[in-house]
KOLMARVEX-361490 format. One record per atom (N, C-alpha, C, CB): residue number from 1; residue in one letter; x, y, z. Coordinates in pm, whole numbers, plus 32768, in hexadecimal, padded with zeros to 4 digits. Glycine has a CB too. Layout:
<pt><n>NUM</n><res>A</res><east>X</east><north>Y</north><up>Z</up></pt>
...
//
This chain:
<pt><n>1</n><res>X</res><east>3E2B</east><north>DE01</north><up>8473</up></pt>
<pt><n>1</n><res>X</res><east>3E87</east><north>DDF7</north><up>8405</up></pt>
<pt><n>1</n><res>X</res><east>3E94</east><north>DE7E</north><up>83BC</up></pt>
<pt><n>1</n><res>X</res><east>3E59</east><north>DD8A</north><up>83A5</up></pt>
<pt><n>2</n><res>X</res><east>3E37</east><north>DEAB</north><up>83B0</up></pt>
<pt><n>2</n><res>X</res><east>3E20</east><north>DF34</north><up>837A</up></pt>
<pt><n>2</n><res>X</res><east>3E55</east><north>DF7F</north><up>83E2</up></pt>
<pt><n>2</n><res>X</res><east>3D8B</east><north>DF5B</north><up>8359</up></pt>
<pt><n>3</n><res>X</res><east>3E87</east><north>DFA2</north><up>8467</up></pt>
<pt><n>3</n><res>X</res><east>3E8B</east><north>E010</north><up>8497</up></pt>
<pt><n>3</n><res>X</res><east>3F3C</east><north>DFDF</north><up>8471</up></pt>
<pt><n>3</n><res>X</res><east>3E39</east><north>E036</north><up>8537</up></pt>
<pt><n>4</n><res>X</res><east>3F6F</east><north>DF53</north><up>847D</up></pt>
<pt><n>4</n><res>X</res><east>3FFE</east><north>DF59</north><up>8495</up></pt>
<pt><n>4</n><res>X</res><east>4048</east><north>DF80</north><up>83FE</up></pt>
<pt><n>4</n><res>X</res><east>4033</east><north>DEBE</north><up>84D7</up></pt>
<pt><n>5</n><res>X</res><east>4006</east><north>DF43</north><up>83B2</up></pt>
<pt><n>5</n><res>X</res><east>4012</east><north>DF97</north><up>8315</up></pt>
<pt><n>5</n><res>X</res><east>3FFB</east><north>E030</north><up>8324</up></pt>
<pt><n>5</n><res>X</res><east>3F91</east><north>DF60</north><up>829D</up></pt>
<pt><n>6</n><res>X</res><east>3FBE</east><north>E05B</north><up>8341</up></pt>
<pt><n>6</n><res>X</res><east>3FB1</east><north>E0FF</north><up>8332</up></pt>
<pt><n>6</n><res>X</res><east>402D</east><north>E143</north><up>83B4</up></pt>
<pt><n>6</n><res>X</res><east>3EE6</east><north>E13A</north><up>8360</up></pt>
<pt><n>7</n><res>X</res><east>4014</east><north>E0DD</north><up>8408</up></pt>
<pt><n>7</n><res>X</res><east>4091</east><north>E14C</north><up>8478</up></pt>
<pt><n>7</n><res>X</res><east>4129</east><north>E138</north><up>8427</up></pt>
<pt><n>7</n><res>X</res><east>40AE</east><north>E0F7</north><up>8555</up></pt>
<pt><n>8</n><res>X</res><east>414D</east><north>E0E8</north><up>83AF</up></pt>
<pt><n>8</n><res>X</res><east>41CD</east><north>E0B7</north><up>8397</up></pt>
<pt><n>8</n><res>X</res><east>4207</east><north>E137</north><up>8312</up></pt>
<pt><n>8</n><res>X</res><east>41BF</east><north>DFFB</north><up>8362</up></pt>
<pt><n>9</n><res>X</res><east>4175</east><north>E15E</north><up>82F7</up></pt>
<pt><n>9</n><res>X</res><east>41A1</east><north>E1BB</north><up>828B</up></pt>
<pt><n>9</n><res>X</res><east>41AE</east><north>E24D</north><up>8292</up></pt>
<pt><n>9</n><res>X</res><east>4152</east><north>E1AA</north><up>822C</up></pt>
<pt><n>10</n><res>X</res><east>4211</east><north>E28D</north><up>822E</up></pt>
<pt><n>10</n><res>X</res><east>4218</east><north>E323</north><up>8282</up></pt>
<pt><n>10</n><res>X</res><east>41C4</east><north>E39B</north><up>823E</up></pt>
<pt><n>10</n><res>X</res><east>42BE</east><north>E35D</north><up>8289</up></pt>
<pt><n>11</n><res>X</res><east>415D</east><north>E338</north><up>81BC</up></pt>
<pt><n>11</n><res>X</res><east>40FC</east><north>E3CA</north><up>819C</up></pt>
<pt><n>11</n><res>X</res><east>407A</east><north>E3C4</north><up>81BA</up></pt>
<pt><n>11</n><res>X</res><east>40F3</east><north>E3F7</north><up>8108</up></pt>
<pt><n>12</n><res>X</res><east>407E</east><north>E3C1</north><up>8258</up></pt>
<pt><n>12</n><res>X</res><east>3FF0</east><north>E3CD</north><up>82B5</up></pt>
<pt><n>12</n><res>X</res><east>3FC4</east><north>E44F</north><up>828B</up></pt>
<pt><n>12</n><res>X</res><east>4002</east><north>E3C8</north><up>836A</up></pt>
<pt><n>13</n><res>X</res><east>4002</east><north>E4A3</north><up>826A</up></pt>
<pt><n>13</n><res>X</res><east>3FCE</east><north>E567</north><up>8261</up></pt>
<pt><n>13</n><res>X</res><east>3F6A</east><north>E582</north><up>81EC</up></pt>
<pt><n>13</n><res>X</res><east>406B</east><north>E5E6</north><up>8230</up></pt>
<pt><n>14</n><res>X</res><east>3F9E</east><north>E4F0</north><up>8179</up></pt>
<pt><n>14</n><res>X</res><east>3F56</east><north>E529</north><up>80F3</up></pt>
<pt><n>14</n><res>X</res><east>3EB8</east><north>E4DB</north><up>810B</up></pt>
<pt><n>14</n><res>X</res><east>3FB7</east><north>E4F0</north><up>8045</up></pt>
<pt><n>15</n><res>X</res><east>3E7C</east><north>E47D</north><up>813D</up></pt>
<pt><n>15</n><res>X</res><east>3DD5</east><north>E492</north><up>8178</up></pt>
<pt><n>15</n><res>X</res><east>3DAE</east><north>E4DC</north><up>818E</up></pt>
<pt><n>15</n><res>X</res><east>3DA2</east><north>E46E</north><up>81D1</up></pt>
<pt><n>16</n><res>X</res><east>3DFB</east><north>E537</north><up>8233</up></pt>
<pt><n>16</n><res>X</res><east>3DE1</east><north>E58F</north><up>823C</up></pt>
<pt><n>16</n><res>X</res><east>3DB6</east><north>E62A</north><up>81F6</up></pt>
<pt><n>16</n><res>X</res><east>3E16</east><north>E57A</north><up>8268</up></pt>
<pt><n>17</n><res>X</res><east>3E09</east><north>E641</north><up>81C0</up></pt>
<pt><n>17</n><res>X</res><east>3E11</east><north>E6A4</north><up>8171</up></pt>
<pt><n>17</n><res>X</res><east>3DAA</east><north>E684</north><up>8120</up></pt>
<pt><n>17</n><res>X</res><east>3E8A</east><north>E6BC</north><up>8136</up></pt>
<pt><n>18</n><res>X</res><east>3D8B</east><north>E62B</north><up>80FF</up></pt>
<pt><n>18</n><res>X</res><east>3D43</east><north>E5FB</north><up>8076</up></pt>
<pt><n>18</n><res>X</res><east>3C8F</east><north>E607</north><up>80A0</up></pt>
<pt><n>18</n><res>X</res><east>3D7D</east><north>E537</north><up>8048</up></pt>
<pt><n>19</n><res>X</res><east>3CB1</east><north>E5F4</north><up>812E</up></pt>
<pt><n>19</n><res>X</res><east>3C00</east><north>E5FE</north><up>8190</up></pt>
<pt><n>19</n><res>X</res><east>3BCF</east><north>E68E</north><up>819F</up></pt>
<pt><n>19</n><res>X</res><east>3C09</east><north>E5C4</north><up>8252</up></pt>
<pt><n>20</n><res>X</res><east>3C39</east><north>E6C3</north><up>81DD</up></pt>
<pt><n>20</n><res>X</res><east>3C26</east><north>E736</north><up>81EA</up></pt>
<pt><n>20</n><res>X</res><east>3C31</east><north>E785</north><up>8181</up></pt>
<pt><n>20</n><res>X</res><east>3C62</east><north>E758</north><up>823A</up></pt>
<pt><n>21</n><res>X</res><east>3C39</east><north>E793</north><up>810D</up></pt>
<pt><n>21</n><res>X</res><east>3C3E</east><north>E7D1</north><up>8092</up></pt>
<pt><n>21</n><res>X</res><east>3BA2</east><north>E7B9</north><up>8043</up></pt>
<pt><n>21</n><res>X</res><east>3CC2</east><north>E78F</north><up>803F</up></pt>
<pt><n>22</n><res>X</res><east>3B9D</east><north>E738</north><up>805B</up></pt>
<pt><n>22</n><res>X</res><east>3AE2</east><north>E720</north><up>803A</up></pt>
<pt><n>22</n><res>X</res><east>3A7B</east><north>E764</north><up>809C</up></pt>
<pt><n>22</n><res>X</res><east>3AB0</east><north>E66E</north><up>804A</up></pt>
<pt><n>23</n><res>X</res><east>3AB0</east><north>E745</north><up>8112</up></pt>
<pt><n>23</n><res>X</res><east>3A5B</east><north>E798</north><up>8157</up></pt>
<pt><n>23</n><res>X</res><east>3A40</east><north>E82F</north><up>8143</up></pt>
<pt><n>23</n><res>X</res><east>3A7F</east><north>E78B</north><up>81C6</up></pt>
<pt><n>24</n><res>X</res><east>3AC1</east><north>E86B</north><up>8121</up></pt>
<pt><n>24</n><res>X</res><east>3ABD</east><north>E8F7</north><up>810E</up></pt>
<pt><n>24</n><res>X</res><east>3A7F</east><north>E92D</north><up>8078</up></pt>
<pt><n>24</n><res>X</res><east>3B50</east><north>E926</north><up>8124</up></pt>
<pt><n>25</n><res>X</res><east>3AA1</east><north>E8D4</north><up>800F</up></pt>
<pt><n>25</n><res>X</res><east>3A4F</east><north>E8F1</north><up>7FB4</up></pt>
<pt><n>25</n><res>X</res><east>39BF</east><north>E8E8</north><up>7FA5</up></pt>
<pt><n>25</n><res>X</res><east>3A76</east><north>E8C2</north><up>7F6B</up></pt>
<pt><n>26</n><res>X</res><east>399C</east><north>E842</north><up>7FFC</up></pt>
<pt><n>26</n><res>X</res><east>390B</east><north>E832</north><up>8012</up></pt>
<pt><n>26</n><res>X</res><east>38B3</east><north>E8A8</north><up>8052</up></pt>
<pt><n>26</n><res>X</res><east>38FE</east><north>E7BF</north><up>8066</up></pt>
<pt><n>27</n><res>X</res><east>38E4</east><north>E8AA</north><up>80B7</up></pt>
<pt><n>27</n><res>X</res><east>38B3</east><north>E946</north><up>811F</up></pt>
<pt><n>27</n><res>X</res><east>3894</east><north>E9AE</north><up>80B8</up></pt>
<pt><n>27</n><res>X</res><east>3944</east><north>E996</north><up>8193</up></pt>
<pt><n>28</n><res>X</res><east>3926</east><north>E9E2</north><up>8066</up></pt>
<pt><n>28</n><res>X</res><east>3910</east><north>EA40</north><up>7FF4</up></pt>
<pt><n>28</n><res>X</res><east>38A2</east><north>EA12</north><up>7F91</up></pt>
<pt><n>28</n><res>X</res><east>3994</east><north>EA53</north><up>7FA6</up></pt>
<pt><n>29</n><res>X</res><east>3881</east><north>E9C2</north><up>7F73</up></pt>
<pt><n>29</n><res>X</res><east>380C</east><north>E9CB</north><up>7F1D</up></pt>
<pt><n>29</n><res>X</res><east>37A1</east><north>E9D1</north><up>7F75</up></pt>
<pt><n>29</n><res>X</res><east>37FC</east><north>E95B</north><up>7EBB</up></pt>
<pt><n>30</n><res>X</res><east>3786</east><north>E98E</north><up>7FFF</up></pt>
<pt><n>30</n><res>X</res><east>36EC</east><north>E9AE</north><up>8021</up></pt>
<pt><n>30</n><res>X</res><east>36BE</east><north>EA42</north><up>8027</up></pt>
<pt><n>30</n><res>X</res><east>36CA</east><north>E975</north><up>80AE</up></pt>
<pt><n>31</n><res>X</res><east>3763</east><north>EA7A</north><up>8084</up></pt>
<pt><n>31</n><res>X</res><east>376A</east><north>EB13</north><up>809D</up></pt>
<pt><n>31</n><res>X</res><east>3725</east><north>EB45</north><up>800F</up></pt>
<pt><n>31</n><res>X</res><east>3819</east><north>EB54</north><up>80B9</up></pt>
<pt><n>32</n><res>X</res><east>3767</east><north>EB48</north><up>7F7D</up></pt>
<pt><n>32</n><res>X</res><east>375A</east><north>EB7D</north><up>7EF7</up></pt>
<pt><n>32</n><res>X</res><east>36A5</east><north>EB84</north><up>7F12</up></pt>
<pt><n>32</n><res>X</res><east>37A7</east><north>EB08</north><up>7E65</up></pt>
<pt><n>33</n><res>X</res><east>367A</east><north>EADF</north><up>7F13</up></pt>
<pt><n>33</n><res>X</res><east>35E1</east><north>EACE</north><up>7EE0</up></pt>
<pt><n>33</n><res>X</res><east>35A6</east><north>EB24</north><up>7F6A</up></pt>
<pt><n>33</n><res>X</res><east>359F</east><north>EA08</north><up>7ECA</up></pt>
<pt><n>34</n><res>X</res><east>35A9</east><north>EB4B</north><up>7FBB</up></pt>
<pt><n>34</n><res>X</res><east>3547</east><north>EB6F</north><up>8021</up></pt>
<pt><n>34</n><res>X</res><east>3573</east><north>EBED</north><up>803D</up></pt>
<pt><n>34</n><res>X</res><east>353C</east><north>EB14</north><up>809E</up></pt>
<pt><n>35</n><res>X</res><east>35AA</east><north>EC35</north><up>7FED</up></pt>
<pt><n>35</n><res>X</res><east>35E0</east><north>ECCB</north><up>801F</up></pt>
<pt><n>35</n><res>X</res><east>3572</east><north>ED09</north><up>7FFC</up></pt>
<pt><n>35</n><res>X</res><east>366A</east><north>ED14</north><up>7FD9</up></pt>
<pt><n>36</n><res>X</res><east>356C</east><north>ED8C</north><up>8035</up></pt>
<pt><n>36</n><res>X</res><east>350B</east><north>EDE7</north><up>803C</up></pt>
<pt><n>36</n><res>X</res><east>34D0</east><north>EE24</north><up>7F7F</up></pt>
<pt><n>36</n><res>X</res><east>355B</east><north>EE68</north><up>80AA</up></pt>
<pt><n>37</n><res>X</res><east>3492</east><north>EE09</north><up>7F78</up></pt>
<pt><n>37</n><res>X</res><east>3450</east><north>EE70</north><up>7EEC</up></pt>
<pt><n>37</n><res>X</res><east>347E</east><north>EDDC</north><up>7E7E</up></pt>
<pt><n>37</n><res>X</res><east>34CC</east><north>EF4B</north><up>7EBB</up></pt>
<pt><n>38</n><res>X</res><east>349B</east><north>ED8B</north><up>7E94</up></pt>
<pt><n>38</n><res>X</res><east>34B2</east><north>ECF4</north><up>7E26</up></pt>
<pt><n>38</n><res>X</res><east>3418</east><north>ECC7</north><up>7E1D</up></pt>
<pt><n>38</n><res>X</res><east>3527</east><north>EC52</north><up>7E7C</up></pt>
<pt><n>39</n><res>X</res><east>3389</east><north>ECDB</north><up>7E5F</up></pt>
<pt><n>39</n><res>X</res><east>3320</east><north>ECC5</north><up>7E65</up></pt>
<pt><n>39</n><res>X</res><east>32E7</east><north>ECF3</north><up>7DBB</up></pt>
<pt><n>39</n><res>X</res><east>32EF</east><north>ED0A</north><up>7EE9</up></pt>
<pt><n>40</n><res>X</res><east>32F0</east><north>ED62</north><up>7DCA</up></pt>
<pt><n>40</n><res>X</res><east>32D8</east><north>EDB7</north><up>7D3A</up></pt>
<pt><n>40</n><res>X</res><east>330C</east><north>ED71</north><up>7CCB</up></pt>
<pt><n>40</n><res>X</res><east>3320</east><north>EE49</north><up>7D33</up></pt>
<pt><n>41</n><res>X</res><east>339F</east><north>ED5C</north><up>7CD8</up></pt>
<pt><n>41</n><res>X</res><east>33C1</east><north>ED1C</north><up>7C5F</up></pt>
<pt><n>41</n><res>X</res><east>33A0</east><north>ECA8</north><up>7C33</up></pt>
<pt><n>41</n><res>X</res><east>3429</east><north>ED15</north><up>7C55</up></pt>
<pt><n>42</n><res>X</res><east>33A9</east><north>EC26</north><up>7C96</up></pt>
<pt><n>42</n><res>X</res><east>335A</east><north>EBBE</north><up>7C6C</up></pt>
<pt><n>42</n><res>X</res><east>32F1</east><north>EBD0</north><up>7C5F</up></pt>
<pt><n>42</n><res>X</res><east>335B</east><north>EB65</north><up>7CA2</up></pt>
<pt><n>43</n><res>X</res><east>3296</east><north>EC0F</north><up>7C93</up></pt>
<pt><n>43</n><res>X</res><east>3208</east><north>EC02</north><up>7C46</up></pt>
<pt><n>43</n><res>X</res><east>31E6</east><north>EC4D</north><up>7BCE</up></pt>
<pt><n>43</n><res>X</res><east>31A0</east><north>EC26</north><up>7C9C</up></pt>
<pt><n>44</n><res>X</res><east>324D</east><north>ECAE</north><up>7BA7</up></pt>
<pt><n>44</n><res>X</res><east>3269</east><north>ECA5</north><up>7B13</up></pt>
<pt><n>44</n><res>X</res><east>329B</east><north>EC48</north><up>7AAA</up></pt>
<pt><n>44</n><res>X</res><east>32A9</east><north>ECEB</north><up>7B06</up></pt>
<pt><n>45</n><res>X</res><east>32F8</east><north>EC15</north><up>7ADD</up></pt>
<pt><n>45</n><res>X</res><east>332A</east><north>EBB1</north><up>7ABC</up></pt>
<pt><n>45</n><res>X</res><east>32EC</east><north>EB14</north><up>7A94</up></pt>
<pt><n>45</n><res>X</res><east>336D</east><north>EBB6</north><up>7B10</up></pt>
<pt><n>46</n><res>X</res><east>329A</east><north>EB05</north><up>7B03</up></pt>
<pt><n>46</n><res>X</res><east>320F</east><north>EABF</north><up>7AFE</up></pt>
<pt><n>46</n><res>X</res><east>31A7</east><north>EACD</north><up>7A5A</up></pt>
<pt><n>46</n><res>X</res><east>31B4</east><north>EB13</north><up>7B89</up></pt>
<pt><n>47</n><res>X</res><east>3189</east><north>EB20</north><up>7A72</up></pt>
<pt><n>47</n><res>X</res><east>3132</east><north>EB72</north><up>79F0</up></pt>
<pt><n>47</n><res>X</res><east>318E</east><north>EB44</north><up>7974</up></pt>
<pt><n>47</n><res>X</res><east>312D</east><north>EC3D</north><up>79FD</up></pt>
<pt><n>48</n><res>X</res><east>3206</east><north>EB18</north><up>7974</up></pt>
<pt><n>48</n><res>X</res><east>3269</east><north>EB4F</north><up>78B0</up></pt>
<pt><n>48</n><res>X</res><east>3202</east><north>EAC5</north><up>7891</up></pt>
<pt><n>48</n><res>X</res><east>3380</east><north>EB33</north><up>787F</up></pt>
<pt><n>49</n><res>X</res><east>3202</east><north>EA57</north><up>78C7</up></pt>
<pt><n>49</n><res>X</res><east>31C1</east><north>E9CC</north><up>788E</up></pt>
<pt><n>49</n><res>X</res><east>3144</east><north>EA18</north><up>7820</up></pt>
<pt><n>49</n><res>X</res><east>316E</east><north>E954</north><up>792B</up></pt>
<pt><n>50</n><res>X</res><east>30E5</east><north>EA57</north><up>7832</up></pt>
<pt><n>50</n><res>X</res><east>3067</east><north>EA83</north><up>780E</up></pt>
<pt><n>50</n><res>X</res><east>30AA</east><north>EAE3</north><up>77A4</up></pt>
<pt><n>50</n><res>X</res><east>3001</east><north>EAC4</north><up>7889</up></pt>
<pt><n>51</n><res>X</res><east>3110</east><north>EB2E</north><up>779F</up></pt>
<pt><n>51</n><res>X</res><east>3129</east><north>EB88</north><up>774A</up></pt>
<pt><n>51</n><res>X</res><east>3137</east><north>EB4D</north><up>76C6</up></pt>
<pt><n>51</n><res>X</res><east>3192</east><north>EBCE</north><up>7770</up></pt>
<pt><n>52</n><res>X</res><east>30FA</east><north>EB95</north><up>764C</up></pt>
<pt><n>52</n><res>X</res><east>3102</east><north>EB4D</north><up>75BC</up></pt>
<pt><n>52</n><res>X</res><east>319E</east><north>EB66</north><up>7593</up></pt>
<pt><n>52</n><res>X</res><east>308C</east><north>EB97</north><up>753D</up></pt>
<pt><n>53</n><res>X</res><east>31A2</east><north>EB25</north><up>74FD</up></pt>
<pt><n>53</n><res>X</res><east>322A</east><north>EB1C</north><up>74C3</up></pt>
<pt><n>53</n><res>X</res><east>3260</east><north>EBA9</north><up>74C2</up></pt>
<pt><n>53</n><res>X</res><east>322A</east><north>EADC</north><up>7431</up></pt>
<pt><n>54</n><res>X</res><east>3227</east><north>EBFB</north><up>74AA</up></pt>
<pt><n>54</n><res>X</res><east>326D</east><north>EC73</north><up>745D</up></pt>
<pt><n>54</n><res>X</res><east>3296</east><north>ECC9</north><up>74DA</up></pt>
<pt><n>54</n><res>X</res><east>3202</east><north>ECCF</north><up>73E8</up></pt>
<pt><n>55</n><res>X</res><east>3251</east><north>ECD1</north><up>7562</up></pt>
<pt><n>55</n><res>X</res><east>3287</east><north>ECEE</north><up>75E0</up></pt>
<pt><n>55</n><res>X</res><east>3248</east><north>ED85</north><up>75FD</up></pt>
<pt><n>55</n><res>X</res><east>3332</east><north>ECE4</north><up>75DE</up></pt>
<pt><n>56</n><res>X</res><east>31B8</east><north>ED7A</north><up>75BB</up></pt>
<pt><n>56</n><res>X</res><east>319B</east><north>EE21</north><up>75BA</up></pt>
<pt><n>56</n><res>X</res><east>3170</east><north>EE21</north><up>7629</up></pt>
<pt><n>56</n><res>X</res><east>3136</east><north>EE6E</north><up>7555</up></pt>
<pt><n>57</n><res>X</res><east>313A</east><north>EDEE</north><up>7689</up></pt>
<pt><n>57</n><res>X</res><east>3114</east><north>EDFC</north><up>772C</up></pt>
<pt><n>57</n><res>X</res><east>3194</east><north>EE2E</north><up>777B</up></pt>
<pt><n>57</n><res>X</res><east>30E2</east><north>ED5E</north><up>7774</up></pt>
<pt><n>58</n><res>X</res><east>31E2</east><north>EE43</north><up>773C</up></pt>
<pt><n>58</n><res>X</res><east>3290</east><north>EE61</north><up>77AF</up></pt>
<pt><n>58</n><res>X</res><east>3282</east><north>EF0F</north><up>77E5</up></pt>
<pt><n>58</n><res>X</res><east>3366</east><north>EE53</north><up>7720</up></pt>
//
């Protein structure tokens, strides 16, 4: 029932587009988190929790 509903309509492209656009952003963020020298920063980043109010450890 589902395939004869979907073959009857003509905006099959916008799923598409819509998959492949997550995918490409998803990818872009793992790419972002696992790029080279991002190690350093989160484990700075890590550390702000422990930092006091006034932020003199920065």
């Amino acid at each position: 029932m589902k395939a004869e509903i979907l073959s009857q309509t003509d905006y099959l492209t916008y799923p598409l587009i819509s998959v492949v656009l997550f995918v490409a952003i998803f990818s872009a963020a793992v790419l972002w988190v696992f790029r080279p020298g991002s190690r350093e920063v989160y484990a700075k980043r890590s550390m702000m929790v422990f930092d006091d109010e006034k932020g003199t450890s920065r």
